[in-house]
N, C-alpha and C positions, 0 to 999 in steps of 0.2 A: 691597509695599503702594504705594499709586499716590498721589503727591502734588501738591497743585496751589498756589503759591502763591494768595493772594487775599487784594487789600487791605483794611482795616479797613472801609472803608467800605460794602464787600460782603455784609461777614459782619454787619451789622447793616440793611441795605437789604432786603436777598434775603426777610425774613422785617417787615419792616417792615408789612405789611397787618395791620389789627388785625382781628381773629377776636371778640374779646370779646362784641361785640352778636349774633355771629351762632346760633341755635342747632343746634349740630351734632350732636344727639344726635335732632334733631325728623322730620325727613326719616327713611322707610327705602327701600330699593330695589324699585320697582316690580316688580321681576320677581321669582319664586323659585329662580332661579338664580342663581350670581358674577356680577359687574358685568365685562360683558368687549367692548371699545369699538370699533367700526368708525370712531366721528369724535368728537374730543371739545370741549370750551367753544371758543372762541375762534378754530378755524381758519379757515384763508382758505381763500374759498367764489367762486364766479363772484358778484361784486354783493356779497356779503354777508361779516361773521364769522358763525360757527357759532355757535348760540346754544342750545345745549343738550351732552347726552349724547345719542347715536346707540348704542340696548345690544342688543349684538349677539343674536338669538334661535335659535339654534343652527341657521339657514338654513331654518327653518322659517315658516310661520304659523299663527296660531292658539295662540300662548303664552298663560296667563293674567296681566291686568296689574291690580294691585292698587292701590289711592289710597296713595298717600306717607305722607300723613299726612290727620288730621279735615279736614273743612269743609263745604260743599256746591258741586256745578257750577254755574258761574256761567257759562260758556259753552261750547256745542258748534256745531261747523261741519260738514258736509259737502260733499263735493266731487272731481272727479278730479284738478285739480292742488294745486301747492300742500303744505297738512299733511296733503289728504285728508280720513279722517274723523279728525278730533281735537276732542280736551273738555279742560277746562279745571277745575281745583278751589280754588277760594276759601278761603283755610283762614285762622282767626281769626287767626292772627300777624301777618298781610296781605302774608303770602306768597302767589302762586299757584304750582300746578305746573302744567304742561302735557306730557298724553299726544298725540303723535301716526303718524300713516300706521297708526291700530289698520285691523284686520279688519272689527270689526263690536263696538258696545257692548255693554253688559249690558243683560238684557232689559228692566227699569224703564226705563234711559237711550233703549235701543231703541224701548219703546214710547212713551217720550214724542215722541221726533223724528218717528218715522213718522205717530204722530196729526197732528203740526205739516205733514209736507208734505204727507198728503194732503188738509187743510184749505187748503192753499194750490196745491195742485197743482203743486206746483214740487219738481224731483230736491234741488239744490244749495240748502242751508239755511244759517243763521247764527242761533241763538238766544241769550238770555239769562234761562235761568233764575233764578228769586229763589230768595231764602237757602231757607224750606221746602218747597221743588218735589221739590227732589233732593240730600237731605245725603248723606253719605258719613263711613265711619269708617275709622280707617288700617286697613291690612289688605284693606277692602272691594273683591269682583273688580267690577271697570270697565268690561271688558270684554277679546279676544282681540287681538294683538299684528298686525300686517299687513304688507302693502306699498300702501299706499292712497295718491295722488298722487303726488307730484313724487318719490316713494322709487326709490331703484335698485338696492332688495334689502332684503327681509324686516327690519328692525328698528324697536325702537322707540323714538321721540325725545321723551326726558327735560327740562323743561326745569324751571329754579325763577327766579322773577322776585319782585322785589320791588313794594313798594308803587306805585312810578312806571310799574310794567311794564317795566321793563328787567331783560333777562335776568341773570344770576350763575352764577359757577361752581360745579355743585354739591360740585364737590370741599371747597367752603370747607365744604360742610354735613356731611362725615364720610362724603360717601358714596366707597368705592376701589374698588381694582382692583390686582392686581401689577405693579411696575413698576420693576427693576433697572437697565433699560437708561439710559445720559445720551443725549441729543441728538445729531444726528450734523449735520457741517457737509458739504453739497453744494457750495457757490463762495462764495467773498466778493467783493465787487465793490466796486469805487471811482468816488465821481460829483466829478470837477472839477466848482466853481461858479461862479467869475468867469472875465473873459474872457482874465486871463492866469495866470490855476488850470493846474495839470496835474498827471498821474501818469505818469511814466516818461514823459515828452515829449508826452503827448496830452491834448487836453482831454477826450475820450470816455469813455463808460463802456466800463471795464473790468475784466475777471475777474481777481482774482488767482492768482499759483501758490500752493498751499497741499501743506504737508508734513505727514501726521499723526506725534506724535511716538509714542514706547512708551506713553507715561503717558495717550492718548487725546485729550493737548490738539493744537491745530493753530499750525503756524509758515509764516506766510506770509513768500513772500520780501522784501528790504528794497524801498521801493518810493521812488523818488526822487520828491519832490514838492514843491508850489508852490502858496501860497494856501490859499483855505477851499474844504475837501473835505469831502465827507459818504460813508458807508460804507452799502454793504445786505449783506446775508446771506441764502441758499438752505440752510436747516435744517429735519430735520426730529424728531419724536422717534419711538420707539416703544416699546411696552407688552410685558411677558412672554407674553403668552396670546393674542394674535394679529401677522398679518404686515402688518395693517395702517398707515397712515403718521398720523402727528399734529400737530398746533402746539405750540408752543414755550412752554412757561407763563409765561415771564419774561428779559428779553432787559434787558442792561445793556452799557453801554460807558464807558471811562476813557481820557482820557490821559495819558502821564506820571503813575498812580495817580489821576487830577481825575477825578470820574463827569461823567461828559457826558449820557449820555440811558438811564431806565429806562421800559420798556413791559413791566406786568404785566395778563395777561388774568384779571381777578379779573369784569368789567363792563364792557356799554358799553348804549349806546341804539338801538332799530331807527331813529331818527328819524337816524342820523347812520350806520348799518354800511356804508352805498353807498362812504363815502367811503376805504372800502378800495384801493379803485381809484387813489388817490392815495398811500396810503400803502406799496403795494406799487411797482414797475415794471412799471408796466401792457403797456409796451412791449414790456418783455422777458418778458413770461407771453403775450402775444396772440402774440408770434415764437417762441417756444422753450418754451412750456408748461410754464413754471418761474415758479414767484412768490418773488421777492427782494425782503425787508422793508427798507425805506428804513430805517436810524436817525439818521435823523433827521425833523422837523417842519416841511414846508414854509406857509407863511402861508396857503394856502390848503385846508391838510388838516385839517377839524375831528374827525376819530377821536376816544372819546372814554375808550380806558380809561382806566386807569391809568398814568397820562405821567407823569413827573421829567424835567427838563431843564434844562440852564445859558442863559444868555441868548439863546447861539446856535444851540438848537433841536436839539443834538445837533451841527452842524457844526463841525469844527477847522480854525486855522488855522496853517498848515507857513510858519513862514520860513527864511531863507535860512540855509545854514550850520548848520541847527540840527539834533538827531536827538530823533526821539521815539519811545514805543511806545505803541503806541495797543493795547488791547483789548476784545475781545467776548466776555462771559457767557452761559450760555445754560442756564438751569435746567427741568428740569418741577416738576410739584407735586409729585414723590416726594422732592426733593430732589437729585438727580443731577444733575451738573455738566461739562458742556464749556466750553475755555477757546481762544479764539484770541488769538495774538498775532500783531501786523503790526507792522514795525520801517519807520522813516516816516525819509530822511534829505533835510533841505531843502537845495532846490537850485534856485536862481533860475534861470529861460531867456527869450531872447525869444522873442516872437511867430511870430516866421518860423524858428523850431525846433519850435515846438508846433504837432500832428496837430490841425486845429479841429474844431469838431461839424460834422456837414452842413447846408449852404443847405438851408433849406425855405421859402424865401422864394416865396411865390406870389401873384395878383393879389384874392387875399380874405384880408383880414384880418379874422379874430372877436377884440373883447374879450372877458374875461371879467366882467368887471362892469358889462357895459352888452347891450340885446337889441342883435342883428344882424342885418339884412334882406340876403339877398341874390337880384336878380332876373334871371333866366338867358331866353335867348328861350322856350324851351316849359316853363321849371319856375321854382320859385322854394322856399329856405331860408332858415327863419327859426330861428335860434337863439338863444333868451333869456336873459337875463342868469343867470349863474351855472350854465350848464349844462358850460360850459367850466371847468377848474381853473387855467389859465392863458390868455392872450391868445395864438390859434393861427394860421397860417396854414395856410387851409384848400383842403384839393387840389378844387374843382367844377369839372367836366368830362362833357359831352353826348357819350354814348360806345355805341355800341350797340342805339338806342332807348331805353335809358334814361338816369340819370344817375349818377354814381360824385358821393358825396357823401364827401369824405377819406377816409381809411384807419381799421379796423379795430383797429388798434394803439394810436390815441387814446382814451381814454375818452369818456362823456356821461355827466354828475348829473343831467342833467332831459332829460324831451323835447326833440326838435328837431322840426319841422315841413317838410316835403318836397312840395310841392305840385307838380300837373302839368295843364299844359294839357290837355283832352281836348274841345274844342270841335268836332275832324274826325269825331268817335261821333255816331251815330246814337242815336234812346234807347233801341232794343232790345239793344246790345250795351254801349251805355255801362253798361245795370242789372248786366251778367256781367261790368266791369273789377272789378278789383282792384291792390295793389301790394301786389308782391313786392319781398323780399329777396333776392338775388339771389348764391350764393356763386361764388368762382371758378370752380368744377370744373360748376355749371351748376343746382345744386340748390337748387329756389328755396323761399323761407318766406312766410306771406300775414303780411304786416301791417297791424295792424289803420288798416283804410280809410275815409275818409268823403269822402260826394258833395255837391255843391251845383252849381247849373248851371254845365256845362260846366267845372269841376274837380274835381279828386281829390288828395285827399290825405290822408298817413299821418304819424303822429307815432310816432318812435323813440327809442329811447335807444343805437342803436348807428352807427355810422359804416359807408358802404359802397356798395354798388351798390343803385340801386334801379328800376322800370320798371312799367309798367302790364301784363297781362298777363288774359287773359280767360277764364274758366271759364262751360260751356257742359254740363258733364258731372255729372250728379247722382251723389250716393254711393251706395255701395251697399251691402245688408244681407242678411247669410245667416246663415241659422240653422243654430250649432253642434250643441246635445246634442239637436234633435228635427226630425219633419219634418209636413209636412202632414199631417193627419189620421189622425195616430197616438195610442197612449196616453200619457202622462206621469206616471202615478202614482207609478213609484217614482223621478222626478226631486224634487229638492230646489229646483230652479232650472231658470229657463227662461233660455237663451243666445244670444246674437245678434251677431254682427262685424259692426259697419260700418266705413267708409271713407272717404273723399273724395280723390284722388291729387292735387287742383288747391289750392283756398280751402281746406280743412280743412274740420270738423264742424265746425257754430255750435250747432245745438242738432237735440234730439228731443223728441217725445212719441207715448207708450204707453198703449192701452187694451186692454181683457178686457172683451167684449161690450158696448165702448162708456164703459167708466168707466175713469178713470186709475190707471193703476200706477204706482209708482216703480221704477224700471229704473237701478240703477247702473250709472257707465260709467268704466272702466277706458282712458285714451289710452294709457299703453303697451302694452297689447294690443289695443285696439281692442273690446274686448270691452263689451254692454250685457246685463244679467244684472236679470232678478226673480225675486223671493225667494217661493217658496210657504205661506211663515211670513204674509206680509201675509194671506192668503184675501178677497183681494176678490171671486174668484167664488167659491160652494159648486157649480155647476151641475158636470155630466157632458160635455158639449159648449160646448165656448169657442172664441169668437171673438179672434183676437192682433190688434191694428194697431199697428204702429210706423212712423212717419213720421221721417225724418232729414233737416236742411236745414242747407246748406253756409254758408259766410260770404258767395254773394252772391246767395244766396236758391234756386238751385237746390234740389229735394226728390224723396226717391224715400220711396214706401211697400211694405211688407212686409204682406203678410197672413197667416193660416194660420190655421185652423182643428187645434185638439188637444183631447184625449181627458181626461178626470182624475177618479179618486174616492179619497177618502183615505179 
């Protein structure tokens, strides 16, 4: 039998969320199968935590997905990226829930959207229906299960949000899943934080050696140290009924038995999830594709679950001569527990014995609490206050024809602004610039571009290469499931791939003898698709035109004439 000590303060923390208000009998599972999770509340996401249940739909589409519980939809959106098609249910308790990446709605929800865009002529919609447009009863089908936008594989994304709209974990609402497994620890790492801090002679981040014991807990080796240190952790969990990875529901740490810092994913706010980026080591996931939870709170990271903390934010302080043990908890919602201990013995060094961080010292400094203008001969960056989490020096450098604007490895919370001379264009090639993103290996991104005379410029939220680059070349469109002047009767859908290898797609429009269709567009395939359910024409002989135009106004048209009687 496997035992773990745990101090008192543990065993009444761990379960400290109160549940009382919440109704966990109210919610049922959208689906008619087990709840079985590709990604679940709380995990760390590029930019974001995870803000729902991802439930797995047996690698299919086309599941039936059923309302949770009463109320009516209060909002449905359309679209290729993003949640795709997703609706939203207003339910009297002033909860909502949110379906999203469905297939395609249910036919009432169906036909009420389709009426809206062909009234507007526009594919990508955002409605808000009122309370008697569209109620709904628990049980009620909603519609089928998909891969619609930003999804990177058939399921479907559960959320339950409260009154503010901030998401919650539905587990609080009773809704499971099997789950025996505890936590598994991948590296714990150590961050010296003053300038004569260290761990084993260094002030640098570093990995510790970790020893699993029989009992499943982890013993890192003794780490001799100095000053106020902060700790992160590389863990993940997993669930009985698939192989896929998850977040960690509740992360605690002690020293010497003292609780230093809890973070429970019970809640947080979309107004604040960016700022993950700080609360992970952003460094060390942008270089090694591994995210290690800081536990601790820097002044500048407003995260907003569930925190407990002692005055120092999570940080301890190692003196000299002294031995501590410091440990990390690491719970899911099932209750299953990994325990690490790190054995800490203080041991005062000078300066000229301790490993220091790297000079980054360069001729641009950005604050972060203040905007920052920087003017380069053929470019110029502007970066506003609070897009930085700390005060940086920034790597700009005129390299290639374009400009290397710092590194990758740094985060951005807000836009930066990247502006470039192009007064040498002419106006018939200045209309075809653009600016790209620019990766190492040569693979370039269009970012989004605006012109005024004789500049350009694009606003990012990432650090990196950037350069002016010119498309010249319209996209192109070929039809999949039919061809010229053929029949279509027993199609369901008419199909058509476009393109663009330069700017990307900015937008299309589609008619059938001159009137608008709605044309879904799928960007991970490429694929643009109408549905013969609309019947905009009854005729025998139809006319198709589809017009596709790139981000710097390049356009190629498609025509065909096809055949159709139902």
């Amino acid at each position: 039998m496997r035992f773990i000590f745990i101090p008192v303060f543990l065993l009444v923390s761990l379960f400290s969320f109160s549940q009382d208000s919440l109704p966990e009998a109210y919610f049922i599972n959208p689906l008619k199968i087990p709840i079985s999770l590709s990604g679940s509340f709380g995990e760390l996401r590029d930019n974001h935590f995870h803000s729902g249940l991802d439930i797995r739909t047996q690698q299919r589409i086309g599941l039936d997905v059923h309302a949770s519980a009463p109320g009516y939809i209060s909002r449905l959106k359309t679209g290729p990226f993003g949640y795709g098609n997703v609706l939203y249910i207003q339910h009297p308790n002033g909860y909502t829930t949110v379906y999203a990446h469905m297939e395609e709605f249910a036919p009432k929800i169906r036909e009420y959207v389709r009426k809206r865009q062909y009234e507007l002529k526009k594919h990508e919609i955002e409605l808000y229906p009122q309370a008697h447009e569209l109620p709904v009863d628990q049980g009620e089908f909603i519609g089928l299960s998909g891969n619609s936008g930003s999804s990177g594989g058939p399921h479907l994304h559960f959320e339950i949000r409260d009154a503010a709209q901030r998401p919650l974990n539905p587990f609080l609402f009773g809704m499971q899943t099997r789950d025996s497994k505890p936590p598994q620890v991948r590296g714990v790492f150590v961050y010296p934080q003053q300038e004569d801090a260290h761990a084993n002679l260094s002030a640098q981040q570093q990995e510790l050696h970790l020893t699993k014991i029989a009992d499943g807990s982890y013993q890192a080796k003794t780490v001799e140290a100095f000053g106020e240190l902060g700790f992160g952790i590389n863990a993940m969990d997993y669930m009985d009924d698939s192989n896929f990875t998850h977040g960690i529901y509740q992360i605690q740490t002690c020293l010497n038995g003292e609780p230093q810092l809890e973070i429970t994913f019970d809640q947080f706010s979309f107004a604040n999830t960016r700022y993950i980026n700080q609360y992970i080591d952003y460094y060390h996931y942008r270089d090694k594709k591994a995210r290690i939870q800081k536990l601790f709170i820097e002044e500048n990271n407003k995260v907003d679950m569930s925190i407990k903390m002692t005055q120092n934010k999570g940080l301890v302080n190692i003196k000299d001569s002294l031995d501590y043990k410091y440990e990390i908890y690491l719970k899911d919602f099932a209750g299953n527990l990994t325990y690490v201990k790190i054995p800490i013995r203080g041991m005062q060094a000078d300066l000229e014995e301790i490993k220091p961080k790297p000079d980054k010292i360069t001729d641009f400094l950005a604050f972060a609490d203040k905007p920052n203008v920087f003017d380069l001969e053929k470019y110029d960056v502007f970066v506003p206050k609070d897009a930085l989490y700390e005060d940086t020096f920034l790597k700009l450098e005129e390299v290639s024809g374009g400009i290397q604007v710092h590194e990758f490895t740094t985060p951005l919370h807000k836009n930066i602004t990247i502006g470039f001379n192009a007064e040498q264009y002419n106006k018939e090639d200045f209309e075809k610039l653009y600016v790209a993103r620019v990766l190492p290996w040569g693979k370039k991104y269009y970012s989004d571009t605006y012109k005024e005379e004789n500049r350009i410029s694009t606003r990012t939220r990432i650090f990196g290469f950037y350069k002016l680059e010119m498309d010249t070349t319209p996209p192109t469109i070929v039809p999949v499931n039919f061809r010229d002047k053929k029949w279509v009767s027993e199609l369901k859908y008419l199909s058509l791939r476009i393109k663009d290898e330069e700017s990307g797609i900015a937008d299309y429009h589609a008619t059938i003898n001159g009137e608008f269709i709605v044309m879904e567009y799928d960007y991970k395939t490429g694929i643009l698709r109408y549905d013969f359910r609309d019947k905009v024409s009854n005729q025998t002989e139809n006319n198709l035109k589809v017009i596709v135009v790139d981000n710097v106004g390049n356009s190629a048209t498609f025509e065909a004439v096809f055949y159709r009687k139902e």
